[in-house]
N, C-alpha and C positions, 0 to 999 in steps of 0.2 A: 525693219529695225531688229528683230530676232533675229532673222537669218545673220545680219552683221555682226551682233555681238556673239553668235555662234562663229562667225566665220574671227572675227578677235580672236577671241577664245583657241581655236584652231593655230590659229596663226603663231599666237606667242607661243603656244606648247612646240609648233615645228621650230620656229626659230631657238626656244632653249636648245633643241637639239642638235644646233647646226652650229656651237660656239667651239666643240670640238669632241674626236672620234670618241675619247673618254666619256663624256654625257653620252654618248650614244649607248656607247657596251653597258654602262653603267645602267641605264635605265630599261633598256633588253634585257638585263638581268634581273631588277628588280620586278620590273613584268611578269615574265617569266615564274619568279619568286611567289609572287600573288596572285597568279593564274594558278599555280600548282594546286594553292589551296582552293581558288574556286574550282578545281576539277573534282578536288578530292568532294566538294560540297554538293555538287551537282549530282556527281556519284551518289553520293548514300542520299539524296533528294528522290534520285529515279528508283533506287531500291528502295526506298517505305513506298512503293506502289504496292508491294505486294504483300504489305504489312497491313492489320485492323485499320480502320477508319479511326479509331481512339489514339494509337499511339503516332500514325501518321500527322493527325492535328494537332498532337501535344507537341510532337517535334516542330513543326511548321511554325507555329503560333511564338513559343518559346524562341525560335532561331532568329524569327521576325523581330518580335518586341526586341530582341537585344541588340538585334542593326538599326532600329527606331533609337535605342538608347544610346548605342554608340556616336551616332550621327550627330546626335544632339550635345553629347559629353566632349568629344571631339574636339568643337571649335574653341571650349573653354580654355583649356588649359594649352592648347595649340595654334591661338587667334592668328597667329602670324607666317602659318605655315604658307598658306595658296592668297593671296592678295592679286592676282593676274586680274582679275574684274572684280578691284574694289568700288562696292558704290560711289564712296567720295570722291573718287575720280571722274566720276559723271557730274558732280553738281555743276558745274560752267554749260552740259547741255542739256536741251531741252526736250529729252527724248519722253516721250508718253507711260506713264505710268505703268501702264495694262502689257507693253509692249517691254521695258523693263524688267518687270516680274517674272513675265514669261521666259524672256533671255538668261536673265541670270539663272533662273531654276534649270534650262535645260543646259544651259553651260556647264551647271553643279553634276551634269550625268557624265561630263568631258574628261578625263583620265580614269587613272586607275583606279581608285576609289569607287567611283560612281557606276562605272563599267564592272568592276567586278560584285556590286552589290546587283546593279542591272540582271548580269547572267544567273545569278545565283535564286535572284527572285521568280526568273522565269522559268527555273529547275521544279519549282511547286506544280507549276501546268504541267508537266510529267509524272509528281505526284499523283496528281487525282485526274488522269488522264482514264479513269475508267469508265467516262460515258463523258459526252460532248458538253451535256449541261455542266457538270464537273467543272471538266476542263477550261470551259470559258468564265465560271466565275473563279474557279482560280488566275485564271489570265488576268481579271478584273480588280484581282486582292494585289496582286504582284505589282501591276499599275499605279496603284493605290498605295501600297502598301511603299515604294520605291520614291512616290512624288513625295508622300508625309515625311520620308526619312529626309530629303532635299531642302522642302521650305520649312522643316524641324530647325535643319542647321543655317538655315541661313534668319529665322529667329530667333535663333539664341543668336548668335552671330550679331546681329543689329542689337539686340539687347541688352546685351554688354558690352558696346562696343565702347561705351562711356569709362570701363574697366579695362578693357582691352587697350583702350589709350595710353591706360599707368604702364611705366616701366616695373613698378614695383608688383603688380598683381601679375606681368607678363613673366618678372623673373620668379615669384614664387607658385604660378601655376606651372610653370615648367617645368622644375624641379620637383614640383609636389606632386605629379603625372610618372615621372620617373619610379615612384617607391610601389607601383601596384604593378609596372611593367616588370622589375627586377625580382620581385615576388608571383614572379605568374606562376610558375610550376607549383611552387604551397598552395597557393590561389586553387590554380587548376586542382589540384587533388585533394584540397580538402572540398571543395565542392563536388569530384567524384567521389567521394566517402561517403556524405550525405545524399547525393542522389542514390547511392544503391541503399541505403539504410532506411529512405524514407520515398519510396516510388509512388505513392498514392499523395503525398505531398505535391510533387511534380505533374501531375494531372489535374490537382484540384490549382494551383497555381494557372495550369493553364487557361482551364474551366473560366476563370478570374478576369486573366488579359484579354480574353477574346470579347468581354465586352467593355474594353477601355478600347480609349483612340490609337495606343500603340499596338491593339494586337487585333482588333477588330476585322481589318483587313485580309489578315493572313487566315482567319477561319472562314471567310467564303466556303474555298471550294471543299474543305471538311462537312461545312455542313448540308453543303448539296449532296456530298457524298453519302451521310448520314441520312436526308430525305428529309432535312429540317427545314421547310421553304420558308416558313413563316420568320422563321431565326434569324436565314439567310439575308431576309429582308430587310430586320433591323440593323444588323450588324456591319449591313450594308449601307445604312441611314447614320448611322455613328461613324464609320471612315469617311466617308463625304463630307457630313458635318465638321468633320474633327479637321479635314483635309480644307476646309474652305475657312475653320477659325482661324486656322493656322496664317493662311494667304492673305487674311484680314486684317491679324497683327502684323504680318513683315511689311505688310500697305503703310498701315499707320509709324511704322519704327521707320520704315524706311524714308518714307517723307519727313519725318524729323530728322533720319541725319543729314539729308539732302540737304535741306535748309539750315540748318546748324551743327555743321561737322564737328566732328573729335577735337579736341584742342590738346597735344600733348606732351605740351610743355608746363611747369609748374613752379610757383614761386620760390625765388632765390631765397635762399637761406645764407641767414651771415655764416662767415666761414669764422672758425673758431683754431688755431691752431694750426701744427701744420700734420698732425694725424701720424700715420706709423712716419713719415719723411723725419720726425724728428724724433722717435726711436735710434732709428739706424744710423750708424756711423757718415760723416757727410762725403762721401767719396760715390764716385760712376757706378761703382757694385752695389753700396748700401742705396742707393738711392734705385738701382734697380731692384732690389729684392723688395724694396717698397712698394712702388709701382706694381709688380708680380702681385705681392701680398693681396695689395689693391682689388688686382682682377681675383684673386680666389677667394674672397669675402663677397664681393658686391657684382662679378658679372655668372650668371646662370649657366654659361655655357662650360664654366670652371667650373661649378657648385654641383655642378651636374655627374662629376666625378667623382665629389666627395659621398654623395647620395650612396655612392654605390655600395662604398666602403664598410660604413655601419650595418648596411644589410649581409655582406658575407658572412658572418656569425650565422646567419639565419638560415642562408642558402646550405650551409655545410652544415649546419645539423639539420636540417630536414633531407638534405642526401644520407646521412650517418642513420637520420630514422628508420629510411627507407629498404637500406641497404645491414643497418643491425653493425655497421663497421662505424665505430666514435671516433676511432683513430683519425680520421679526417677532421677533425676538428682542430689536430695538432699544430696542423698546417695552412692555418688561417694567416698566421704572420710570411711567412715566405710569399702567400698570393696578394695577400693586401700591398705589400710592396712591390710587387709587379705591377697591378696596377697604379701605386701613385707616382712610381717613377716612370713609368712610361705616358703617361699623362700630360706629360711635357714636351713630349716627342711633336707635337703641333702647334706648339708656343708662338711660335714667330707667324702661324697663319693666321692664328687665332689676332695677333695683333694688326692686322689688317694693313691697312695702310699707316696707321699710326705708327707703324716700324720705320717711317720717316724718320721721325725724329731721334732714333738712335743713330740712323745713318749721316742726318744734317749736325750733329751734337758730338761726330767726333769720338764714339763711344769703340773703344777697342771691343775688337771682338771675345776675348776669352774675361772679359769684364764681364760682356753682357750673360755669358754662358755663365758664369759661376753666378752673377747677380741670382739668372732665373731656377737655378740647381738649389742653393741655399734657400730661395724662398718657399722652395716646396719642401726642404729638409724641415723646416721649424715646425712644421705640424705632422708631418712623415714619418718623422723619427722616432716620435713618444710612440705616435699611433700603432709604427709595425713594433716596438718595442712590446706593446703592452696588447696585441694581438698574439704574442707569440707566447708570453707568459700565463698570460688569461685561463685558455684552454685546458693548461695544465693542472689546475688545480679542479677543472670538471673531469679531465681523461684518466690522471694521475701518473702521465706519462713524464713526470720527470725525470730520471735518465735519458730522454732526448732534447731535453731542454737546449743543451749546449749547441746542439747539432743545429736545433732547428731557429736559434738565434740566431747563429753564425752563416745560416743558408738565407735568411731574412735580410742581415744586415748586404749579405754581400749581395743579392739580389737587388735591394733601394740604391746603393752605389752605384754598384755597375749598369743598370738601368738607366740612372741618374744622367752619367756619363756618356752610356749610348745615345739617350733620347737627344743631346746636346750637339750630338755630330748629324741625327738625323734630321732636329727641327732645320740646323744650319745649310743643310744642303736640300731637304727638299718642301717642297710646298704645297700642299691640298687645298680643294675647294673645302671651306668647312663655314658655318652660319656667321655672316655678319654683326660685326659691334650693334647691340641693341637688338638683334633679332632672336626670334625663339630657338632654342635650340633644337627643334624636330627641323626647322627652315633652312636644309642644304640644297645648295645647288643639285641640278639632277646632275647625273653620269658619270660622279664621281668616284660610285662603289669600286668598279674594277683599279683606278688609280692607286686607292687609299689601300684597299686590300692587298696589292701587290709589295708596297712600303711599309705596313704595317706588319704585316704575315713574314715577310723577309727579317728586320728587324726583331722582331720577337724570337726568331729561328737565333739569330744571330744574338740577339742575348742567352737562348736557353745554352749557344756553345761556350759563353765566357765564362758563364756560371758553373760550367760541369765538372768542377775538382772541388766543387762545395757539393753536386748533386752526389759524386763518387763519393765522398766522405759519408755523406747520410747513407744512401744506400752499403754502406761498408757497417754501419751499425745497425739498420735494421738487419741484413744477414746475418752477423754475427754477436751482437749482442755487446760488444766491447765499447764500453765507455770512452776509449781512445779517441777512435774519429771521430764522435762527435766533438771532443774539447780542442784536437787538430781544427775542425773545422769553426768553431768559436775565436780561433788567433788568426786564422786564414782567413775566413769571409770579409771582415774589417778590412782587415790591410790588403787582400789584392781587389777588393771592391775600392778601396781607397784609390788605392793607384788605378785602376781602371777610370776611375771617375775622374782625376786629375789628369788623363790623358785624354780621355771623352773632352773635357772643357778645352783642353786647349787646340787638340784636332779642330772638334768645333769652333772653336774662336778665329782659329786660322782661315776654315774657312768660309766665314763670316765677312772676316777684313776680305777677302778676295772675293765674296759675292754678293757684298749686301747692297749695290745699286742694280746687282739682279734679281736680286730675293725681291726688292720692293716694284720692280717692271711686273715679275709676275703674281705679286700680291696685287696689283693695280689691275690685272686680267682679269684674274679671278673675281672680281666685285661685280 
């Protein structure tokens, strides 16, 4: 029974990749992508050979406990990514407990994740490869240390799976995983700041984990190194322990969901109104921009753009800290509208098959395009408005105000407009209605990059008599282009954006019982 549910396990991962050449390239790449960094990990693994036994264990131990935490952090706020051997799918059979267990945990070693933790932990037996005993109880911790990080996640995983059923905890851990991703680089350096300022801190931390169940493991073969047999022994007696409490509660969660699965449906609520639908004017557009509004308050895979937004403030002054130049700060509004107008650019995939019903409902195409253009302008517009002015009064760069309004506003239009031609013609694999937003199809990178990266090229050329303008005042200082470029970014972002909608709308009316053949692919 293992070997089958390993052989599952196999099977579906080959068949994802055989729906088309795109999942292929697409997941070669990202392989690829996350192999580079386990090289780069193994790398500096086999060089602390030739490093102290102190600082070799601080690394190991430290590098471990945080793949122990990750693994465990992971499935919270991502419950929905990998579901290919969900338990509740088994409860109709009667497969054996012990033989379950086993399965699923060595399934959890089956792609990249598991594999690149795998290579990474075995990179420690090259650490302390300086005598045999060494090396074999580092093999021993890597063992150890790889299966806890496995049936870690797949406890927390059964443990919330009662959480993980809500729509509402899926859309807000989603989203709420997004703000530490978009903040890594502050992340990252402020805790390289603190580690160089407090290094004796970072040893006595280690000192700490290596006798808890996340880091116990990974100091084996430090302490054999050391000649601490007696250490070695406990700390060998707390992974195991730690490793078999572990197996004991995913026994008991697991048999509970066996027997009484997720239920993840929740009681109706009277309906009250008819909500933004009766804001907006009663016409095909107002009733789309409704609809639109819809999806960017209440589905995550929208929200998830919005996230971003509030953080660029953040991101641009911690590059301005870095770099002692604030003047980046000026130019918060021109990027903040690159991203929300290009945000849209995947609208129509994002609507899945539910793009039926614009198709069955007779809905002209340059309707639907201004319906979904206007719904992102009502919160768009204040936003890059007051991203652009904000900064000025921290930089004091007023004299560029004009410029870099008028590069903002034309930038939200003409985006606006492009995004409109590009949802209408072409279509990405991107996360399913109700699904997490990290849960894309594989092999889609090379697709999306190729549409996306082209696109963007293609908007940075429509914009460039607003770029020439700014650039014409920072050289020279004249307050002229930039108030040129204040009357010009409006009106030719204007008219760009009203030929975007209707390109797009055109064709729209000529391809939307193909748009929905290959939104039906894609599921």
């Amino acid at each position: 029974m293992v070997a089958h549910l390993l052989r599952l396990k196999l099977t579906l991962l080959r068949n994802s990749l055989r729906r088309s050449p795109w999942q292929l390239v697409g997941i070669c790449i990202g392989a690829l992508y996350a192999f580079g960094i386990v090289g780069v990990g193994v790398v500096g693994l086999l060089l602390l050979r030739q490093a102290d036994v102190t600082t070799a264990q601080t690394v190991v131990v430290l590098g471990g406990a945080g793949a122990v935490l990750g693994w465990a952090i992971i499935p919270i706020v991502a419950s929905a990514a990998d579901l290919t051997l969900d338990p509740a799918r088994f409860t109709t059979f009667a497969v054996p407990m012990p033989q379950m267990l086993a399965g699923l945990a060595l399934a959890g070693l089956i792609g990249t994740p598991g594999a690149a933790t795998s290579l990474v932990a075995l990179a420690t037996v090259g650490t302390w490869s300086r005598s045999i005993l060494d090396a074999f109880g580092a093999l021993v911790g890597a063992v150890l240390g790889v299966l806890t990080c496995v049936v870690l996640s797949r406890v927390v995983t059964a443990g919330t799976v009662s959480l993980a059923s809500s729509r509402r905890f899926k859309d807000v851990s989603a989203v709420a995983f997004l703000i530490p991703l978009v903040l890594t680089g502050p992340i990252v350096a402020a805790v390289a700041r603190g580690i160089r300022g407090s290094a004796g801190f970072i040893v006595e931390l280690a000192r700490f984990l290596e006798w808890t169940p996340i880091g116990a493991a990974w100091a084996l073969g430090g302490e054999l190194a050391g000649g601490h047999y007696g250490t070695a022994v406990l700390k060998l007696l707390i992974a195991v322990a730690s490793l078999a409490a572990l197996v004991w509660c995913w026994k008991v969660l697991l048999q509970r969901a066996l027997v009484t699965p997720p239920f993840a449906g929740s009681a109706k609520k009277k309906a009250s109104g008819l909500g933004l639908f009766g804001v907006v004017p009663g016409t095909p557009t107002g009733a789309i921009v409704a609809r639109s509004l819809s999806y960017w308050l209440r589905d995550p895979r929208y929200a998830g753009s919005l996230v971003v937004v509030p953080l660029l403030p953040v991101l641009l002054w911690f590059q301005a800290s870095q770099s002692g130049f604030y003047g980046l700060l000026q130019f918060v509004g021109p990027l903040s509208a690159f991203l929300l107008a290009w945000s849209i650019s995947s609208d129509v995939s994002y609507d899945s098959t539910a793009f039926a019903l614009h198709v069955s409902a007779g809905v002209r195409g340059s309707q639907d395009r201004l319906g979904r253009a206007v719904a992102c302008l009502v919160f768009a517009l204040p936003v890059v408005v007051l991203f652009s002015v904000v900064p000025m009064f921290i930089t004091g760069g007023w004299p560029l105000l004009p410029c870099v309004l008028g590069l903002s506003l034309g930038v939200l239009f003409t985006g606006l407009g492009l995004s409109s031609v590009v949802s209408a013609r072409y279509t990405m694999p991107v996360p399913l209605p109700g699904d997490s937003p990290f849960k894309k199809p594989p092999g889609n990178v090379a697709q999306t990059l190729a549409v996306q990266f082209g696109g963007m090229a293609l908007l940075l050329v429509l914009v460039s008599p607003e770029l020439v303008l700014v650039a014409m005042q920072l050289a020279g200082g004249s307050p002229v282009p930039g108030w040129i470029c204040l009357a010009l970014g409006p009106v030719l972002g204007g008219i760009l954006f009203a030929a975007g909608v209707r390109l797009g709308g055109k064709w729209l009316d000529a391809r939307g019982p193909e748009l929905l053949a290959q939104l039906a692919v894609n599921r």
